[in-house]
Biotite code that builds the C-alpha atoms (Angstrom):
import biotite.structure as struc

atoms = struc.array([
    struc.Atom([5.517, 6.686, -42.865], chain_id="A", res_id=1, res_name="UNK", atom_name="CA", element="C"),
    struc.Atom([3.727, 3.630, -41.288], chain_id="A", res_id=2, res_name="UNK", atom_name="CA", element="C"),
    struc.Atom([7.643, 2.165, -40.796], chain_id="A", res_id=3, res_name="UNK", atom_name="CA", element="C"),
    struc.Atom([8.362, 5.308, -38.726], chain_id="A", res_id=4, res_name="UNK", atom_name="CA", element="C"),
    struc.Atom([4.983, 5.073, -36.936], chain_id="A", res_id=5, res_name="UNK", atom_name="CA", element="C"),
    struc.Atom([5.873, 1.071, -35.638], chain_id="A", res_id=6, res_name="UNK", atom_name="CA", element="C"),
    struc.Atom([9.048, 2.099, -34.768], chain_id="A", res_id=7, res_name="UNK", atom_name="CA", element="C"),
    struc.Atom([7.470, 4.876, -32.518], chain_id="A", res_id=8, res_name="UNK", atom_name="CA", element="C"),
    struc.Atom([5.231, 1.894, -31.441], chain_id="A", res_id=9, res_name="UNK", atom_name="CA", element="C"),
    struc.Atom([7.228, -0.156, -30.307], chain_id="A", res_id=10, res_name="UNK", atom_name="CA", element="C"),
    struc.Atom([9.470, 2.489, -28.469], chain_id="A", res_id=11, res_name="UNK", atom_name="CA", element="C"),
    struc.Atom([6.456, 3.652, -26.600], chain_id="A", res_id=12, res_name="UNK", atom_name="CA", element="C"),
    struc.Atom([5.806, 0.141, -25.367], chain_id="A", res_id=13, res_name="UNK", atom_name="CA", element="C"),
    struc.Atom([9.549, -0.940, -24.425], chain_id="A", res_id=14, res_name="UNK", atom_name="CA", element="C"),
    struc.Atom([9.485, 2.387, -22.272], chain_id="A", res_id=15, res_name="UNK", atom_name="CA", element="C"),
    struc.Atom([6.186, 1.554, -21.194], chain_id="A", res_id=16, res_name="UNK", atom_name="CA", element="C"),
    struc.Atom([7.451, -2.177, -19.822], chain_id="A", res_id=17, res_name="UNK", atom_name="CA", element="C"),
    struc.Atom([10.371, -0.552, -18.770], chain_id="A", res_id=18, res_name="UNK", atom_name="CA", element="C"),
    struc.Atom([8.852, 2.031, -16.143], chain_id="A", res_id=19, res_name="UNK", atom_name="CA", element="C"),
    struc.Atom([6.787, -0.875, -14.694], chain_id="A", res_id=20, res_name="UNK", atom_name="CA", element="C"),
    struc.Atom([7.688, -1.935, -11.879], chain_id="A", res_id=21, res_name="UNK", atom_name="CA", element="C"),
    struc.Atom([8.691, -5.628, -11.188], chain_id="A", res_id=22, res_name="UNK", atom_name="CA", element="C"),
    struc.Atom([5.794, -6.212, -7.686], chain_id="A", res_id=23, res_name="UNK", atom_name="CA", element="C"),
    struc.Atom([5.191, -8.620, -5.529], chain_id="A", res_id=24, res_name="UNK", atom_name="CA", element="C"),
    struc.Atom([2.222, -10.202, -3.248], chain_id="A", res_id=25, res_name="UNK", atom_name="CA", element="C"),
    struc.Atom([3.993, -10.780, 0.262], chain_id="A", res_id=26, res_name="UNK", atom_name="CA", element="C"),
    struc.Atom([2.648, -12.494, 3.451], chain_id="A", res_id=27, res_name="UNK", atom_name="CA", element="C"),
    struc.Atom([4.561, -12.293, 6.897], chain_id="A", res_id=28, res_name="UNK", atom_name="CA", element="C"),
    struc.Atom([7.495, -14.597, 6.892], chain_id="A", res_id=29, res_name="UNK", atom_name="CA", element="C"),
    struc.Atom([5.691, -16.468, 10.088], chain_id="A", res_id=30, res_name="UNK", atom_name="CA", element="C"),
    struc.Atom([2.808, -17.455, 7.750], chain_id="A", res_id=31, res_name="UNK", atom_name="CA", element="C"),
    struc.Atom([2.118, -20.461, 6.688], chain_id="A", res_id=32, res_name="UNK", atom_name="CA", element="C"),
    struc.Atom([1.326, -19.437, 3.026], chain_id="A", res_id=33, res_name="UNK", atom_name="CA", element="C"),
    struc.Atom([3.780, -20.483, 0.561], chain_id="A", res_id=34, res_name="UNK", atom_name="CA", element="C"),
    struc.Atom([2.154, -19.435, -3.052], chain_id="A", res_id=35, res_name="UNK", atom_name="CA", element="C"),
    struc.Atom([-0.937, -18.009, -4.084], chain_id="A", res_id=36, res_name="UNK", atom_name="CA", element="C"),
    struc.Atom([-3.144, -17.735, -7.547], chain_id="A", res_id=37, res_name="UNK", atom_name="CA", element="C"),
    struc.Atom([-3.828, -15.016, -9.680], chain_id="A", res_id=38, res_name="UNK", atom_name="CA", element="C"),
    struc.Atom([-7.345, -15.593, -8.539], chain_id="A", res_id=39, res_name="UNK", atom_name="CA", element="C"),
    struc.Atom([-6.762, -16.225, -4.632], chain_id="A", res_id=40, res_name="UNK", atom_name="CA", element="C"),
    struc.Atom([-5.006, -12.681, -4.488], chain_id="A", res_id=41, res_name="UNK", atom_name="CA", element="C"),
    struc.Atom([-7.775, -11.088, -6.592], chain_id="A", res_id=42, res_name="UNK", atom_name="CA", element="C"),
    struc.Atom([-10.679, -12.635, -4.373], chain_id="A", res_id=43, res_name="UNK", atom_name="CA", element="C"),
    struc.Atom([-8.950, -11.332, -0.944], chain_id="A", res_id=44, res_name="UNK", atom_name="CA", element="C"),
    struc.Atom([-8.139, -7.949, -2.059], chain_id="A", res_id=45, res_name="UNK", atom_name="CA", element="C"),
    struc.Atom([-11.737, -7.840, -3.846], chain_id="A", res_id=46, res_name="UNK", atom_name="CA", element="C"),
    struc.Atom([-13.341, -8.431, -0.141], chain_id="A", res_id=47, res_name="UNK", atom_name="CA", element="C"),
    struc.Atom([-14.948, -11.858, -2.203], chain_id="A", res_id=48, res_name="UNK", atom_name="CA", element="C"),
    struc.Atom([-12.621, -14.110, 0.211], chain_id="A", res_id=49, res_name="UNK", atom_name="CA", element="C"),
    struc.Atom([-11.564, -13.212, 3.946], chain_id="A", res_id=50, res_name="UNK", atom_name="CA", element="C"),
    struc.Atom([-9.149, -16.357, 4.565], chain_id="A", res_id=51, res_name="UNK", atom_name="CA", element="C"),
    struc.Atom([-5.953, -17.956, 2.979], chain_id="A", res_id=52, res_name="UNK", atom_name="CA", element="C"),
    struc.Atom([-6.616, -20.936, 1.612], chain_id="A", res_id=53, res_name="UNK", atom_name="CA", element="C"),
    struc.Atom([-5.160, -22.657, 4.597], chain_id="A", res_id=54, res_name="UNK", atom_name="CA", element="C"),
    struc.Atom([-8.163, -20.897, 6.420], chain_id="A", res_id=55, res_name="UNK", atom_name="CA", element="C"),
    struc.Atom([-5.970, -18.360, 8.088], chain_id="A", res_id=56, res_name="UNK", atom_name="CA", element="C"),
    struc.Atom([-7.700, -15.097, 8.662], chain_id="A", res_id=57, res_name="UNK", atom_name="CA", element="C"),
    struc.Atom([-6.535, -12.443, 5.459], chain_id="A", res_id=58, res_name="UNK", atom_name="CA", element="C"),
    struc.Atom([-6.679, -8.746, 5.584], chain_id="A", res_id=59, res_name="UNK", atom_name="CA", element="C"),
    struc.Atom([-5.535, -7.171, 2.779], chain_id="A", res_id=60, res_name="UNK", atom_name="CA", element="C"),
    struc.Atom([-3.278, -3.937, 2.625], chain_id="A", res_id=61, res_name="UNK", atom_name="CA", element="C"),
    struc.Atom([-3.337, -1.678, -0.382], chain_id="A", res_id=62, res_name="UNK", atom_name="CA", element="C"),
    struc.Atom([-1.522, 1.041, -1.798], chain_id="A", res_id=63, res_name="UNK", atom_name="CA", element="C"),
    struc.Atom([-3.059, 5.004, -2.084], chain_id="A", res_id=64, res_name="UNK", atom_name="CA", element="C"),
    struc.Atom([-5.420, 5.536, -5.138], chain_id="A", res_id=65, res_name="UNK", atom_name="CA", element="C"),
    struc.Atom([-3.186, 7.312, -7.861], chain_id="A", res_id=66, res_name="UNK", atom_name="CA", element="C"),
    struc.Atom([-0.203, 4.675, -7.122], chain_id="A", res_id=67, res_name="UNK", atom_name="CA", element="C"),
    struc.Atom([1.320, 3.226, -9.768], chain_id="A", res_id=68, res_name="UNK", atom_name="CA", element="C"),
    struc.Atom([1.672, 0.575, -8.572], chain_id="A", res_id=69, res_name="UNK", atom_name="CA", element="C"),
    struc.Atom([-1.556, 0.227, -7.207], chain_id="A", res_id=70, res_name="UNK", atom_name="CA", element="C"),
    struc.Atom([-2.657, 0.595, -10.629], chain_id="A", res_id=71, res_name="UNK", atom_name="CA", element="C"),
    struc.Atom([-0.819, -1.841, -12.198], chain_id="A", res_id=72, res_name="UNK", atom_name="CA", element="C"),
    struc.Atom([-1.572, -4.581, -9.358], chain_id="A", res_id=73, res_name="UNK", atom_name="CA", element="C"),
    struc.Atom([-5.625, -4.527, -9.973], chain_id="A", res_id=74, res_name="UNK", atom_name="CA", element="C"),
    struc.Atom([-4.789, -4.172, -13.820], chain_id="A", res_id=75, res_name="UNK", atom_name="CA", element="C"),
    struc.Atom([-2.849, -7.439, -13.835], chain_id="A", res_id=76, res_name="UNK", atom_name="CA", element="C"),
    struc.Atom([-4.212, -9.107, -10.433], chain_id="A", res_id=77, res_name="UNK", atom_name="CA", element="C"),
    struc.Atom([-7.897, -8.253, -10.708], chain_id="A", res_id=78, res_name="UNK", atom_name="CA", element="C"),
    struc.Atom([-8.386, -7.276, -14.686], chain_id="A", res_id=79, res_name="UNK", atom_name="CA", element="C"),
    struc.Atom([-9.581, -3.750, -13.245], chain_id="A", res_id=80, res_name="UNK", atom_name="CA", element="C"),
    struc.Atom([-8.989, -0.373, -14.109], chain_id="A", res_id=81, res_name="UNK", atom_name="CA", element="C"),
    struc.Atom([-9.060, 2.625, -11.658], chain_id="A", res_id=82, res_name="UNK", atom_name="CA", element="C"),
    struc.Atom([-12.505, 3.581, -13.192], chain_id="A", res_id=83, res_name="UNK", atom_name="CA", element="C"),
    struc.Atom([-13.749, 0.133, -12.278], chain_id="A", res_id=84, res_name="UNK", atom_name="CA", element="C"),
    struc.Atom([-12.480, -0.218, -9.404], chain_id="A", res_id=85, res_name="UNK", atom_name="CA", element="C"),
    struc.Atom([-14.151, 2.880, -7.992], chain_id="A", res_id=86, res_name="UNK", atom_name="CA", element="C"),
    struc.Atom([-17.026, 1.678, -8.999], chain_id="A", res_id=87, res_name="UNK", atom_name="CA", element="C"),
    struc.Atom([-16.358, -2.062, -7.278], chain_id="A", res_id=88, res_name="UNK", atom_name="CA", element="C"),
    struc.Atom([-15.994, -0.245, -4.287], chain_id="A", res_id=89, res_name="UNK", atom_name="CA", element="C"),
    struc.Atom([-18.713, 2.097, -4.319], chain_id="A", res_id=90, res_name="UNK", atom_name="CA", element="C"),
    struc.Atom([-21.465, -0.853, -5.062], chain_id="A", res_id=91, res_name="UNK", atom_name="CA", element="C"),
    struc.Atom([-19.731, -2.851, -2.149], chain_id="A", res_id=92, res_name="UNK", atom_name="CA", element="C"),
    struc.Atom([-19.753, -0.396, 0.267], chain_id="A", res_id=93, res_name="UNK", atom_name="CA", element="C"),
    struc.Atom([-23.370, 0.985, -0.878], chain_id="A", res_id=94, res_name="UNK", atom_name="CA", element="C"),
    struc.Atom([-24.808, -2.541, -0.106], chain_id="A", res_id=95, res_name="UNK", atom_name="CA", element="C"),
    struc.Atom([-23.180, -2.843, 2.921], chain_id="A", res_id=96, res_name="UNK", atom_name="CA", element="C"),
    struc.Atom([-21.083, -5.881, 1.561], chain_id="A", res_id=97, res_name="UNK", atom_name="CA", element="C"),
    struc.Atom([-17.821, -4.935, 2.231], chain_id="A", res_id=98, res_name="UNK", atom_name="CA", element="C"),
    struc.Atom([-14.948, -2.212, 2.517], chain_id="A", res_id=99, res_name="UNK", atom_name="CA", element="C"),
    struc.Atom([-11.916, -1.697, 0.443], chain_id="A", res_id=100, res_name="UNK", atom_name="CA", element="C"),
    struc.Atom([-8.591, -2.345, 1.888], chain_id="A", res_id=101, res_name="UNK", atom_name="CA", element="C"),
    struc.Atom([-6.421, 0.095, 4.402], chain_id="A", res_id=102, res_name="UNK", atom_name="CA", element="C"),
    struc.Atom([-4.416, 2.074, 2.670], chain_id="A", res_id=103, res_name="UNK", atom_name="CA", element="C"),
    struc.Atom([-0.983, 3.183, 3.579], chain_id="A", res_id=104, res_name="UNK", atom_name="CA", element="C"),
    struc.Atom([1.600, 5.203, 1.909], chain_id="A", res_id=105, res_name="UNK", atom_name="CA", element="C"),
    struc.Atom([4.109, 3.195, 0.237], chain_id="A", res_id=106, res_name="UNK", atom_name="CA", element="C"),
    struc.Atom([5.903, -0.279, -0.058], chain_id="A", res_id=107, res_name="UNK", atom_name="CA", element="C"),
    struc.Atom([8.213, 0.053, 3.138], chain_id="A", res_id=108, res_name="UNK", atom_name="CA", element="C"),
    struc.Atom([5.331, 0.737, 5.164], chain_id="A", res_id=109, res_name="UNK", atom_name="CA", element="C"),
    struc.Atom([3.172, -2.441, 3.359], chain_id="A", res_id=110, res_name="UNK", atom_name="CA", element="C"),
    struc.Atom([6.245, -4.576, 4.171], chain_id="A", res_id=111, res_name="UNK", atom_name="CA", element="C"),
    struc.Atom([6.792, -3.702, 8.080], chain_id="A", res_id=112, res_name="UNK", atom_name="CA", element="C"),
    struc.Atom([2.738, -3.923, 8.642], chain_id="A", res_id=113, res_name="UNK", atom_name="CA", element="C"),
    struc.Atom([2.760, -7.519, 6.690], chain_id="A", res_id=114, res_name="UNK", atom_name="CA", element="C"),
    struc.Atom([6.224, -9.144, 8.571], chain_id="A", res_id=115, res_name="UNK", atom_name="CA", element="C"),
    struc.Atom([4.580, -7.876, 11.852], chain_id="A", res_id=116, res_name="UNK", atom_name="CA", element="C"),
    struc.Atom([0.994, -9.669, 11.258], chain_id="A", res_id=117, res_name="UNK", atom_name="CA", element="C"),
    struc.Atom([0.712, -12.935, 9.681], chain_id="A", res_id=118, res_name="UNK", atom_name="CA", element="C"),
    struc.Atom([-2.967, -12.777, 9.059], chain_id="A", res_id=119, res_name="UNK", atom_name="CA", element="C"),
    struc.Atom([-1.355, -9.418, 6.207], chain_id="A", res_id=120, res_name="UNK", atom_name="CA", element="C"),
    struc.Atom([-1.436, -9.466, 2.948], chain_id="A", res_id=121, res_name="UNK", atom_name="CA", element="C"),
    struc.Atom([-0.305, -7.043, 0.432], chain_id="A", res_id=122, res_name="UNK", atom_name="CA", element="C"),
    struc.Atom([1.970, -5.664, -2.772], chain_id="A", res_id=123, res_name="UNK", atom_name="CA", element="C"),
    struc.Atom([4.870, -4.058, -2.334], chain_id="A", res_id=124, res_name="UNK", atom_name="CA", element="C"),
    struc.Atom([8.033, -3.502, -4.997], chain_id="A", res_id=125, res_name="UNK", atom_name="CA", element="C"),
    struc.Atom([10.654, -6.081, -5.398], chain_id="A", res_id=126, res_name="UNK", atom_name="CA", element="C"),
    struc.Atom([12.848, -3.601, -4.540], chain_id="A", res_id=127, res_name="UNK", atom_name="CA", element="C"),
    struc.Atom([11.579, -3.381, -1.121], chain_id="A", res_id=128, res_name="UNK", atom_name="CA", element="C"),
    struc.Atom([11.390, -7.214, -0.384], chain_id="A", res_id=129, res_name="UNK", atom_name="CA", element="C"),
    struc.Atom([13.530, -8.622, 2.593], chain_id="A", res_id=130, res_name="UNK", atom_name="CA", element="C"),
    struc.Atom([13.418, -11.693, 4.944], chain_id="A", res_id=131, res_name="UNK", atom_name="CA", element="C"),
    struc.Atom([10.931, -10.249, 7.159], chain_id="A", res_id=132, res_name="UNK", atom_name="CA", element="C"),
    struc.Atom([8.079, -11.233, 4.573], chain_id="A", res_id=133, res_name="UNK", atom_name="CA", element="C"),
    struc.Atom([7.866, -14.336, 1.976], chain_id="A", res_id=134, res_name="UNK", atom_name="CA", element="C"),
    struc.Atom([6.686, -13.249, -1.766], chain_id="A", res_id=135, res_name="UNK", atom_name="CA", element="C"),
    struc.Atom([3.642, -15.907, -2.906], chain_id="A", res_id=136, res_name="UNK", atom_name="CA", element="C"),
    struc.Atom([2.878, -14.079, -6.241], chain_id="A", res_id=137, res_name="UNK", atom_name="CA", element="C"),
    struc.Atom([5.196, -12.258, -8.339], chain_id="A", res_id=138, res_name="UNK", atom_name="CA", element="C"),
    struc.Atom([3.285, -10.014, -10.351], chain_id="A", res_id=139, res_name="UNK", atom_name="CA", element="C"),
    struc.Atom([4.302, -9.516, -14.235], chain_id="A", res_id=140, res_name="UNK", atom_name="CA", element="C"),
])
């Protein structure tokens, strides 16, 4: 019984690894950004930081709420669920201390925004990199 229940387990995880997707943090390939932190991704798309670390303007893009892999990017980038994130955002914005990121639709449209701006910054799939932007986090 508990054999069958691990196996079950550990099924339900592989799948669960599986059906994530691989993402990335991209700048413009004009930037001068090369590789970011964890922590340096977290703080820009958290409104705590509002430059590179170069001290390049940084504007964050983000993903709708309900994405996947918006989800999955605060989980792993910021150590925030959906839940807390709303409630990040509504304290910012309640204080008057900042807004959350534009949004727009999906990965493609992340990636053409980002290679056209340099001061960009955003998470797309790996599937959807090309030349036109440079990855400085991959996201596991």
């Amino acid at each position: 019984m508990i054999r069958k229940f691990l196996c079950c387990l550990l099924l339900a995880l592989a799948a669960g690894a599986a059906a994530a997707a691989d993402l990335v943090v991209v700048v413009s390939a004009r930037s001068p950004v090369a590789a970011l932190r964890a922590e340096q991704v977290a703080d820009i798309f958290l409104a705590e930081a509002r430059r590179f670390p170069d001290g390049g303007e940084a504007v964050a893009l983000d993903l709708p709420i309900g994405s996947p892999l918006r989800d999955e990017f605060y989980l792993k980038v910021a150590n925030r669920t959906p839940a807390l994130m709303k409630a990040y955002w509504t304290k910012k914005i309640f204080t008057g201390r900042g807004q959350p990121p534009r949004e727009l639709p999906n990965s493609q449209a992340v990636r053409k925004l980002v290679a056209d701006n340099p001061t960009l910054i955003g998470y797309i799939e790996r599937s959807a990199l090309d030349a036109s932007v440079r990855p400085v986090l991959v996201v596991h």
